[in-house]
N, C-alpha and C positions, 0 to 999 in steps of 0.2 A: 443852541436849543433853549425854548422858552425857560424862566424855572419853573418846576412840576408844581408848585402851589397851586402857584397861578393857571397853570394847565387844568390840573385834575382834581379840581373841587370835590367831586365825588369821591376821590378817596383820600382825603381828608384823615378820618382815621386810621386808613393801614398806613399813610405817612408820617401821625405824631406817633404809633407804634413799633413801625419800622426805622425810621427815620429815613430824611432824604437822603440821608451818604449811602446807608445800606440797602437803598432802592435804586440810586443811582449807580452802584456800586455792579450791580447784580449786572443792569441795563448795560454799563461800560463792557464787561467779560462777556456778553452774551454777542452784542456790538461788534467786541474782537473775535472769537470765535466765529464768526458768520463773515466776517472778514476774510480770516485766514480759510476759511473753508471754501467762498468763490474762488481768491486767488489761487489753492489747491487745485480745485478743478477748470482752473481758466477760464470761470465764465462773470470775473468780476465785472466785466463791461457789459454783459448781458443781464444783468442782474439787481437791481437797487434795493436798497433798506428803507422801509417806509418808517420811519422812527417814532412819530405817534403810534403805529399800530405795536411797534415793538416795544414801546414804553406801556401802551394799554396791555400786552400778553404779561408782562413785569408785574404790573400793578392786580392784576387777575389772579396771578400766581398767587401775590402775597396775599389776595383776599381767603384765597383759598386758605393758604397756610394758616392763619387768623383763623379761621372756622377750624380747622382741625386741631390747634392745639388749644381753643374754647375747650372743643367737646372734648377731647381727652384728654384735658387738663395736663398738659406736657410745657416743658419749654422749649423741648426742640423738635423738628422732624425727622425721620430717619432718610440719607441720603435715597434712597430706594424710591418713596416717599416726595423727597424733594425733585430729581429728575423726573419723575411720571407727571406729577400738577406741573414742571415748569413743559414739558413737552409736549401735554397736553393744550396748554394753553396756548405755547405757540405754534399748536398746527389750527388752533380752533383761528386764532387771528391770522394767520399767515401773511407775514409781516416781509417777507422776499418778494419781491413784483418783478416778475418778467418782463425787460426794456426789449427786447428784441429774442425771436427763435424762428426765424428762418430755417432750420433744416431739421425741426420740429423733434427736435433733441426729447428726452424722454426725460434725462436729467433737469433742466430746464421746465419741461412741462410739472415734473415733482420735484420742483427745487427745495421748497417747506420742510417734505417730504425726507428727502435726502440728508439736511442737515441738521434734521432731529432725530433719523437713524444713525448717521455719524458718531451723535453727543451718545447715544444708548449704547452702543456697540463698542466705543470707547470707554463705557462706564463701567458694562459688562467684562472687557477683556482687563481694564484697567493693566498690574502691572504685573500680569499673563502676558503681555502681549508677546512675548520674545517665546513662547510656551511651544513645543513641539510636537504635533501629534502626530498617529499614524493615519494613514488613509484613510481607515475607519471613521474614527473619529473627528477628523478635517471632516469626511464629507455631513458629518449630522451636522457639526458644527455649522456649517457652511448652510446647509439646508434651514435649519433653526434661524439663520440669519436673514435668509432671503422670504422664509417664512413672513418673519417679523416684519419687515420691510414692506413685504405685499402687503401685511395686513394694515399700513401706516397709510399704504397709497390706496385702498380702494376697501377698506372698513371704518365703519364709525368707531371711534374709539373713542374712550373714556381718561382720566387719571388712573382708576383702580383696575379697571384692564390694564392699563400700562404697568401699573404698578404689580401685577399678580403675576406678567409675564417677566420682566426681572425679574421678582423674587422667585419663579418658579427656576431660572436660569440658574441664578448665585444657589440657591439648596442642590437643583441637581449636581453643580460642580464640588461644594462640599461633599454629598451622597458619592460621587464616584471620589473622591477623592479618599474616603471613608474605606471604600471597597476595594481600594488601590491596596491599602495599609494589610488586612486583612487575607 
């Protein structure tokens, strides 16, 4: 890969503010993560990484993050916060190119789609994951999921939608969690 100087003149300043290690840093894990996720669903051969586009949704992110902590004078963002502008921005770029879908796969067709519900779902469940519910509750769970998912593959979304729909997730598990106690 070129180096990013030289690539992205334009952002220029989120790289002497971020620096290139921790923009490329970012780019590397996102990289592997999208990695490990075709080979997951076997459709690494069907599938390529456009890597300018992935480095432009990288460098978008951090422009983003740069305006947010201007205006509310922070040094950091809240992870909540940081998943919704980076998910955002890589559905805005969809940086995953379909080489081939012959049997006109759905997963394939929302491959973008799929591997930035993956990253949310994983963020949401983090280390729940092993967590056991009753039926009841699998099934909201489960609905709440597929919810979010349609709304990835066939709504305009935002960052702060993304970001209102987590936080709205993480409070209600605290809220029942609250009402477990009592």
């Amino acid at each position: 890969m070129n180096n990013i100087e030289n690539v992205y003149m334009n952002y220029r300043n989120i790289i002497d503010e971020f620096t290139e290690d921790r923009v490329m840093d970012r780019y590397r894990i996102l990289h592997q993560e999208i990695k490990e996720f075709l080979e997951s669903a076997a459709i690494e051969k069907k599938v390529r990484v456009d890597e300018v586009i992935l480095m432009h949704a990288v460098l978008d992110y951090y422009s983003d993050v740069s305006r947010q902590k201007q205006f509310h004078k922070v040094d950091h963002i809240n992870d909540m916060k940081s998943i919704a502008y980076e998910t955002f921005w890589f559905l805005r770029r969809k940086p995953l190119q379909i080489l081939e879908n012959e049997e006109q796969s759905e997963l394939l067709a929302f491959v973008n789609e799929k591997f930035a519900f993956s990253r949310i779902a994983y963020f949401l469940v983090g280390s729940g994951k092993g967590a056991v519910l009753d039926e009841e509750h699998k099934k909201a769970f489960l609905n709440y999921l597929d919810t979010f998912y349609y709304f990835l593959k066939y709504r305009n979304v935002d960052a702060q939608m993304l970001e209102l729909m987590i936080m709205g997730f993480k409070a209600g598990v605290m809220v029942a969690e609250d009402l477990k106690e009592k």
